[in-house]
C-alpha positions in Angstrom: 180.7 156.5 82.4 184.3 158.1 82.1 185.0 160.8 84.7 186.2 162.8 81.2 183.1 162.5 80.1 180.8 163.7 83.0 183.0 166.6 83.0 182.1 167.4 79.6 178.6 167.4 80.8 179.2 169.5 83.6 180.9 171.9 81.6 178.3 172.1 79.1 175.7 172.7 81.9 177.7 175.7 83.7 178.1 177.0 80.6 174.6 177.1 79.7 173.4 178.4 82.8 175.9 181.4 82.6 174.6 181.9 78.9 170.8 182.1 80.3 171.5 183.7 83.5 173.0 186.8 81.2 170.4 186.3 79.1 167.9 186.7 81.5 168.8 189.9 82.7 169.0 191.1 79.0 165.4 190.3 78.7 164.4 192.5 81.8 165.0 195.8 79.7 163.7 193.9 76.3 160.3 196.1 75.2 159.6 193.6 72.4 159.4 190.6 75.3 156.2 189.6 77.3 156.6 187.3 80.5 156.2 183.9 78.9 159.5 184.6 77.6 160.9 184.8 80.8 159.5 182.0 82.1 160.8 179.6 79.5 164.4 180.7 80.5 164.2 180.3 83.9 162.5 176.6 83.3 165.6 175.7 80.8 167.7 177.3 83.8 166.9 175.2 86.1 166.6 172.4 83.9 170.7 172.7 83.9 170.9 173.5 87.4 169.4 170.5 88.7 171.8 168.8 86.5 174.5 170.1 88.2 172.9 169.6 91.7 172.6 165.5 90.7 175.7 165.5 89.2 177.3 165.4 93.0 181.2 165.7 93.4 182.0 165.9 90.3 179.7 168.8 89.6 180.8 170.3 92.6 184.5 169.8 91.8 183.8 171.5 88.8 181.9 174.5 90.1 184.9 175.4 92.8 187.2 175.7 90.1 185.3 177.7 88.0 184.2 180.0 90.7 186.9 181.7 91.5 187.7 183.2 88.3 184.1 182.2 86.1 182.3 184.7 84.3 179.3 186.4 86.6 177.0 183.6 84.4 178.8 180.7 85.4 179.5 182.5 89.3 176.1 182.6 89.9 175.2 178.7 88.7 177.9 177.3 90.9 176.9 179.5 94.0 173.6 177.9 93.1 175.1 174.9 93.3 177.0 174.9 96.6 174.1 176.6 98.2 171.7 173.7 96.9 174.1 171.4 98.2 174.3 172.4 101.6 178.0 173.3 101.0 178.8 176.3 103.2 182.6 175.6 103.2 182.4 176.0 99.3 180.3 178.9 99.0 183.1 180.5 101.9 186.3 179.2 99.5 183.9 181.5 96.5 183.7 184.3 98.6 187.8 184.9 98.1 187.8 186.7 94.6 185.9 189.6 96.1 188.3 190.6 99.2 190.2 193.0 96.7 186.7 194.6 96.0 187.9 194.6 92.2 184.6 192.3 91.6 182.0 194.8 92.8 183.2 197.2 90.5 182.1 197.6 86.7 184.3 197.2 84.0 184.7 200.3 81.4 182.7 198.4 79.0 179.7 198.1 81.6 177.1 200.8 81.7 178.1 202.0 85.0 174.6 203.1 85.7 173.6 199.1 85.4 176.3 198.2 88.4 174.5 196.0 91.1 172.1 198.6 92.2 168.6 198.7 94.0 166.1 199.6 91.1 166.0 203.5 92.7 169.3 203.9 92.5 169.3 202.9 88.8 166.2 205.6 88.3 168.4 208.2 90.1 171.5 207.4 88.0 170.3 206.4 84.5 166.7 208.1 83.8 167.7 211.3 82.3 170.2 209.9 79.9 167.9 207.0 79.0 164.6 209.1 78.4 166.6 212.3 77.3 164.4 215.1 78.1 165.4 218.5 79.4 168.0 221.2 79.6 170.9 220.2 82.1 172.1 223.7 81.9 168.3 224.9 82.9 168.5 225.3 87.0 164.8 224.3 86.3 164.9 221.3 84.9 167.9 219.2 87.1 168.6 221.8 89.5 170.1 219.7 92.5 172.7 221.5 93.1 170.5 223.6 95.1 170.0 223.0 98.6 167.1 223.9 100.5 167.1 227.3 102.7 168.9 226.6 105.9 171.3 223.7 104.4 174.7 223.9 104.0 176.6 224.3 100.7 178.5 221.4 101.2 175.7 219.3 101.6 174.8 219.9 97.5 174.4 216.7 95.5 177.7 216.8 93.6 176.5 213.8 91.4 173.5 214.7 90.0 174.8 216.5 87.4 177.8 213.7 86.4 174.8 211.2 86.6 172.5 213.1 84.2 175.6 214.1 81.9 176.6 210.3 81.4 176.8 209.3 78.1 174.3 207.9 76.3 175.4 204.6 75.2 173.0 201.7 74.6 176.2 198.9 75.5 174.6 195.5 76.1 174.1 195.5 80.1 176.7 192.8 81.4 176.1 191.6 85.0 179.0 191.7 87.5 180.1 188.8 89.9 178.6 191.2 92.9 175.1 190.9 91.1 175.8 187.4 90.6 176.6 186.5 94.2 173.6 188.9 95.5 171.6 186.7 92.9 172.5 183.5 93.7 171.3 184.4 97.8 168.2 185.9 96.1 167.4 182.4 94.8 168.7 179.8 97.0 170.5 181.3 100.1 169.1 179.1 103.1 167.2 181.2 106.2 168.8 178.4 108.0 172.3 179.3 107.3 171.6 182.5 109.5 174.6 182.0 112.0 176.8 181.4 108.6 175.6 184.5 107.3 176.0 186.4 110.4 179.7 185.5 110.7 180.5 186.8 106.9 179.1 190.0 107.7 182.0 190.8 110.3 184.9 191.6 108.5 182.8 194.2 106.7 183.5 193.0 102.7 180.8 195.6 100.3 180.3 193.2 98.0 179.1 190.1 100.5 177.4 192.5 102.9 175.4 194.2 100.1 174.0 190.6 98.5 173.8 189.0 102.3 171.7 193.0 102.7 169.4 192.1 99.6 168.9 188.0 100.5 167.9 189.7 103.8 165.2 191.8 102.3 164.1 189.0 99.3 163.9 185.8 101.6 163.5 187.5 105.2 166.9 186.5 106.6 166.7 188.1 110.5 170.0 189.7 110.8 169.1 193.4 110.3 171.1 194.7 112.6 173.7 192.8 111.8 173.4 194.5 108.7 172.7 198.1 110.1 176.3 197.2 112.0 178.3 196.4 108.6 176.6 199.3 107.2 177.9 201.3 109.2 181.6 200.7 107.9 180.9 201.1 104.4 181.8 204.2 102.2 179.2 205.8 99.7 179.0 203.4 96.5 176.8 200.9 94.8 177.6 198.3 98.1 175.9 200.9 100.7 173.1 202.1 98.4 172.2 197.9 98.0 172.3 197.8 101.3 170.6 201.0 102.1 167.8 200.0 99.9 167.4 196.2 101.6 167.2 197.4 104.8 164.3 200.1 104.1 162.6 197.2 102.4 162.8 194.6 104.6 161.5 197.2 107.6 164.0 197.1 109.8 163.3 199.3 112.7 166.9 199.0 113.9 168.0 201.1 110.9 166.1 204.3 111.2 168.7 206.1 112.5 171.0 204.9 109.6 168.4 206.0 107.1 167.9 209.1 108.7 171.5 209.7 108.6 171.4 209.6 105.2 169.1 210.6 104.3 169.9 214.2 105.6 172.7 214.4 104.0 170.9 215.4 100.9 174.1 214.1 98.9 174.6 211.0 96.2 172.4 208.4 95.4 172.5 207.0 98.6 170.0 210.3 100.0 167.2 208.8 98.0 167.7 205.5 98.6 167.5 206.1 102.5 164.2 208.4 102.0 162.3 205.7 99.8 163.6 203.8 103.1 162.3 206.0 105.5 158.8 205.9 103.5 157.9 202.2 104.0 157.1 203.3 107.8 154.0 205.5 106.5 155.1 208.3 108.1 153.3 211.5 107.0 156.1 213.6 108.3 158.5 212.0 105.6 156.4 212.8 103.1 157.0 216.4 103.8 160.4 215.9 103.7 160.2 215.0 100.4 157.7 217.4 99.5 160.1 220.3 100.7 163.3 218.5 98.4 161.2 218.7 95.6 162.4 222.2 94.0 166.0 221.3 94.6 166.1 217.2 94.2 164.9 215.5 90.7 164.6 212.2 92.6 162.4 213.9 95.0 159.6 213.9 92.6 159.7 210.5 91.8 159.3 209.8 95.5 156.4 212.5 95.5 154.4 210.6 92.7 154.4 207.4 94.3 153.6 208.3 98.1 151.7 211.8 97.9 147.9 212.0 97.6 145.2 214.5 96.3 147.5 217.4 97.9 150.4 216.9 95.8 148.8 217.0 92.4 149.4 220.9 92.6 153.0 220.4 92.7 153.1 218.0 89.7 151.2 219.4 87.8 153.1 222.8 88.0 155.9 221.1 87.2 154.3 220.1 84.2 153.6 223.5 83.1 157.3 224.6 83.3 159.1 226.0 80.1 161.5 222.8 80.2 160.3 219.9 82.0 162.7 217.4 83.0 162.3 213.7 82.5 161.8 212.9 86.3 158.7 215.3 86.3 157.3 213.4 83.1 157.2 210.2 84.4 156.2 211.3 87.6 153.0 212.4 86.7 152.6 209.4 85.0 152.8 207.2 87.9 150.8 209.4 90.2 148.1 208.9 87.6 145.6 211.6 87.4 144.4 212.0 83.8 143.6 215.5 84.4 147.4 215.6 83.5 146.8 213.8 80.5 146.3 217.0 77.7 149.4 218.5 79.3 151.4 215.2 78.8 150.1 215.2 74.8 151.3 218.7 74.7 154.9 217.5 75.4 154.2 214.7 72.8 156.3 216.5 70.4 159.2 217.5 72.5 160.1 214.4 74.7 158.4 211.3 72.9 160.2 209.0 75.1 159.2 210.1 78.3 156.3 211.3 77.7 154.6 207.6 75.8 155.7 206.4 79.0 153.7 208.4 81.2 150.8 208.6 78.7 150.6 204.5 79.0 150.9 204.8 83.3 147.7 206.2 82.8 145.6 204.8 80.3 147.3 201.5 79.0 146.5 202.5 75.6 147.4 200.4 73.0 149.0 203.0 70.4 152.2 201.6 68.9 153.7 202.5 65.9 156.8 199.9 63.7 159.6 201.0 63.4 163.2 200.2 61.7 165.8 200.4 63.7 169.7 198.7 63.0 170.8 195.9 64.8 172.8 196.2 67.9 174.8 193.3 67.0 175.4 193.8 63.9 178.0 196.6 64.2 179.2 198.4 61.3 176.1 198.4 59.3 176.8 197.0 55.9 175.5 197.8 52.4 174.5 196.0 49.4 176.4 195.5 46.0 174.2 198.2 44.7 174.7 200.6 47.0 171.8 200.0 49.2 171.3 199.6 53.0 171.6 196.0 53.6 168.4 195.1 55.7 169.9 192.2 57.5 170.9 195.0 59.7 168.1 196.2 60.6 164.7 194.6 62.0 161.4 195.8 62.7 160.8 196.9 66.6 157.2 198.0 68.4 157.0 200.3 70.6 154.9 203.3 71.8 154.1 205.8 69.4 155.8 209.2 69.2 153.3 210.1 66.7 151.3 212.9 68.6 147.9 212.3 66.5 147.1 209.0 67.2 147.5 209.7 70.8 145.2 212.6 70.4 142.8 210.5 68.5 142.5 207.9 71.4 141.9 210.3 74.1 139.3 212.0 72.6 137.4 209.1 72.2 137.8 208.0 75.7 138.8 210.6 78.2 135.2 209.9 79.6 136.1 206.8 81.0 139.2 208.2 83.0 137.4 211.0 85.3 139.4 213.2 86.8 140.4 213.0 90.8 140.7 209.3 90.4 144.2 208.0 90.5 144.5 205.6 87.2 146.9 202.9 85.8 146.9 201.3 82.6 143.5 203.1 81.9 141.9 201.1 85.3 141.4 202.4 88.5 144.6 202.1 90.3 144.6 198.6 92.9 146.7 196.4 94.1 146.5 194.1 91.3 146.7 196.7 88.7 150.1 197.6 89.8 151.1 194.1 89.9 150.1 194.1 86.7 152.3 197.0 85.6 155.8 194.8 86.1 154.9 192.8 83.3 153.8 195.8 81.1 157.3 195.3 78.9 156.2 198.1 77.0 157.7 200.1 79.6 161.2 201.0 80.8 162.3 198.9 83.1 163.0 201.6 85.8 159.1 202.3 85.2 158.0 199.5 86.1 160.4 198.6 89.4 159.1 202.3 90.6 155.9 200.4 90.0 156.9 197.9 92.4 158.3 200.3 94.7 155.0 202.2 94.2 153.0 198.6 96.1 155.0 197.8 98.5 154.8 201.8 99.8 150.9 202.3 99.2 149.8 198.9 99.8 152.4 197.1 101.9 151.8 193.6 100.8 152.9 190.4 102.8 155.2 189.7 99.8 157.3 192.8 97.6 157.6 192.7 94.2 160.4 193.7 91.9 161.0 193.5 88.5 163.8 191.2 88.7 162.3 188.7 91.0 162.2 185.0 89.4 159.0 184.0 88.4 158.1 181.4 91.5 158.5 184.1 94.1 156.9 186.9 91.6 153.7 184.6 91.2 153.6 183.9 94.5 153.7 187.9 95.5 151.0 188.6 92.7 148.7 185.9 94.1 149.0 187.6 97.6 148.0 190.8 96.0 143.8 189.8 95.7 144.5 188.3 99.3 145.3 191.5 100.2 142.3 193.3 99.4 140.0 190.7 100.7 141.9 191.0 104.3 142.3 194.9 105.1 138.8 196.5 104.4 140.2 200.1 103.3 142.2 198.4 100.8 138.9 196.6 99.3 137.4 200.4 99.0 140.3 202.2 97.9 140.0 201.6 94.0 141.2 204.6 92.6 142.5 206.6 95.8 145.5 207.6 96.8 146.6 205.1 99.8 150.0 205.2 102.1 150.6 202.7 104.6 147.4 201.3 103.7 145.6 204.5 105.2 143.9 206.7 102.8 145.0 210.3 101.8 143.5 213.0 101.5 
């Protein structure tokens, strides 16, 4: 066989794993999608992978040149690739197109909220322009530029209101070579390579010490404080959040005082990163913390809904009652799940249909969609026929929750009965373990629903394994199957159906 041909081969294969890598991470914010979809790309992934990985030098040959200047598709195959391989001084020669930093920064046709960002980060950054409910010039609804009595004025969040004021483009979400590295370590980075690892921590790059951060936390690499040292040299952006995040999930006691540190500082995305952080230990005293941010912090309340018990439903539910309620305080009280909330939540029905369908399905999983027409994203500048008319090509047919108030209203009075009040309740079950693994694959929901979701476990539950949203499906079955385990092993768990849990410890 000609060494022009195999190349063709190769090329083919790279090419089709950077197709289906971007596709893939399309599919995560795809409503219309259920899992099997995802599965069947990540089989015909890996089909092309393993091509590659057989393929030997020339594949590898291939793969170096390409990944210094690829596409963040065809980045992430060949890391794949030389990680597979065994190749360290590859992967190292890959590493050279992010010392300028440019690749860890978005392009100005990338939603800058979808950067390479822990899931809260994205909530933080994108869930007010992507639900769309609220006044921003209401000190009510997003007031964080307030700071709690006793704080300083120049410890105000500056960004809140920038990141509620972005615009509200639907662009197609493009990866970026950061996400792609981080990725590729996600899936294949070796535990053994730990000394490797440790060494490309040193000179302090964001982009490599955020994805080595998030391998750390997916695959339980043991160089935390390795990571808490790095850390420590990196400014405020998308690199320190990542890592901010990976370090509070991976529990790494070395980095309290880091996460406190930030957390205190009450400023940017990376304060509620480093609280969710802080949470994971099961502190109560944290949980006052956030309690006492919640006036003056949207993110706050997010954190409120999926850590606070029986004593916070007070708070949310005021919040509820507000003249404008913001988006954050919506979904909130969905995923805190008491459907003594639920005749509020229709009452907003009318107002803030997006945020509030959401919320309404946290709680009772019911199944009322409405069809709609909407244009294709694709498609442009929408065309017309010869007579005139819209031309449907350009438009298909879409599900999705209804923002039809009655039918809503219909479907709770026939079965608020079976969701009693001072029960915590998701997708109309008693709230479990399982239930909330069963929430990530709820595509129905927004994607920054359902990694709160996940967020939601690991805090109340604390499973052997975490979920996320954009795990691949081997570790994500793996993590759901541990889930029943779970209950079986830790005997408040397997009586705490419908409770409010922390830590694993009840609340009251």
């Amino acid at each position: 066989m000609s060494r022009r041909f195999l190349r063709s081969l190769h090329e083919e294969h790279l090419e089709e794993i950077g197709s289906l890598y971007e596709r893939r991470i399309g599919l995560l914010d795809d409503v219309e999608i259920d899992h099997d979809d995802l599965v069947d790309l990540e089989s015909r992934l890996e089909a092309h992978l393993d091509a590659l990985v057989v393929g030997a030098e020339p594949a590898l040959e291939l793969c170096a040149e390409r990944a210094l200047e690829a596409d963040p598709g065809e980045l992430f195959g060949a890391l794949c690739v030389f990680l597979r391989q065994g190749r360290q001084d590859l992967f190292e020669a890959a590493l050279a197109r992010f010392e300028d930093g440019d690749d860890d920064e978005p392009s100005p046709a990338d939603d800058p909220d979808d950067d390479d960002e822990p899931p809260m980060e994205q909530l933080v950054a994108s869930a007010k322009a992507e639900l769309g409910v609220g006044d921003p010039d209401d000190p009510d609804a997003n007031d964080d530029e307030a700071v709690p009595s006793g704080e300083d004025d120049d410890e105000v969040d500056p960004d809140a209101a920038a990141a509620a004021d972005d615009d509200d483009d639907d662009e197609p979400f493009a990866p970026t070579p950061a996400q792609a590295l981080a990725d590729a370590l996600c899936a294949d980075g070796p535990p053994s390579w730990q000394p490797f690892f440790e060494r490309l921590l040193e000179p302090g790059n964001p982009a490599v010490v955020a994805a080595i951060a998030r391998m750390m936390a997916v695959r339980g690499l043991r160089v935390g404080p390795k990571v808490v040292a790095a850390a420590d040299r990196l400014e405020p952006g998308p690199a320190l959040s990542t890592v901010l995040w990976s370090l509070g999930r991976a529990r790494e006691r070395t980095a309290s005082p880091l996460l406190g540190r930030w957390a205190q500082r009450l400023r940017g995305d990376e304060a509620a990163i480093a609280t969710l952080g802080m949470l994971r230990s099961g502190d109560p005293s944290i949980l006052d913390f956030v309690l006492r941010l919640v006036p003056t912090h949207a993110w706050a309340v997010s954190l409120l809904a999926i850590t606070g018990g029986p004593a916070v439903a007070p708070v949310l539910q005021s919040r509820l009652e507000r003249t404008e309620v913001s988006a954050e305080d919506i979904i909130a009280a969905g995923l805190f799940g008491e459907p003594s909330m639920v005749p509020r939540l229709l009452d907003l029905l009318e107002g803030s249909p997006e945020a509030t369908t959401q919320a309404l399905y946290l709680i009772t999983g019911a199944p009322v969609v409405e069809t709609v027409v909407e244009p294709v994203e694709e498609a442009g500048v929408l065309g017309t026929l010869a007579n005139g008319e819209p031309d449907p090509r350009d438009r298909v047919e879409v599900q999705r929750l209804a923002h039809d108030p009655a039918p809503w209203r219909q479907w709770w009075s026939a079965n608020a009965n079976a969701l009693p009040s001072g029960r915590r309740h998701r997708l109309g079950r008693l709230a479990s373990p399982e239930v909330l693994g069963q929430t990530l694959h709820r595509f129905v929901l927004r994607r920054f629903v359902r990694q709160l979701a996940a967020e939601e476990l690991g805090l109340r539950y604390a499973p052997q394994r975490d979920l996320d949203v954009d795990q691949w499906v081997g570790p994500q079955r793996a993590a759901l199957a541990g889930l029943s385990a779970l209950r079986q092993s830790h005997a408040v768990i397997a009586r705490a159906d419908g409770a409010w849990v922390l830590g694993q410890a009840l609340l009251r």
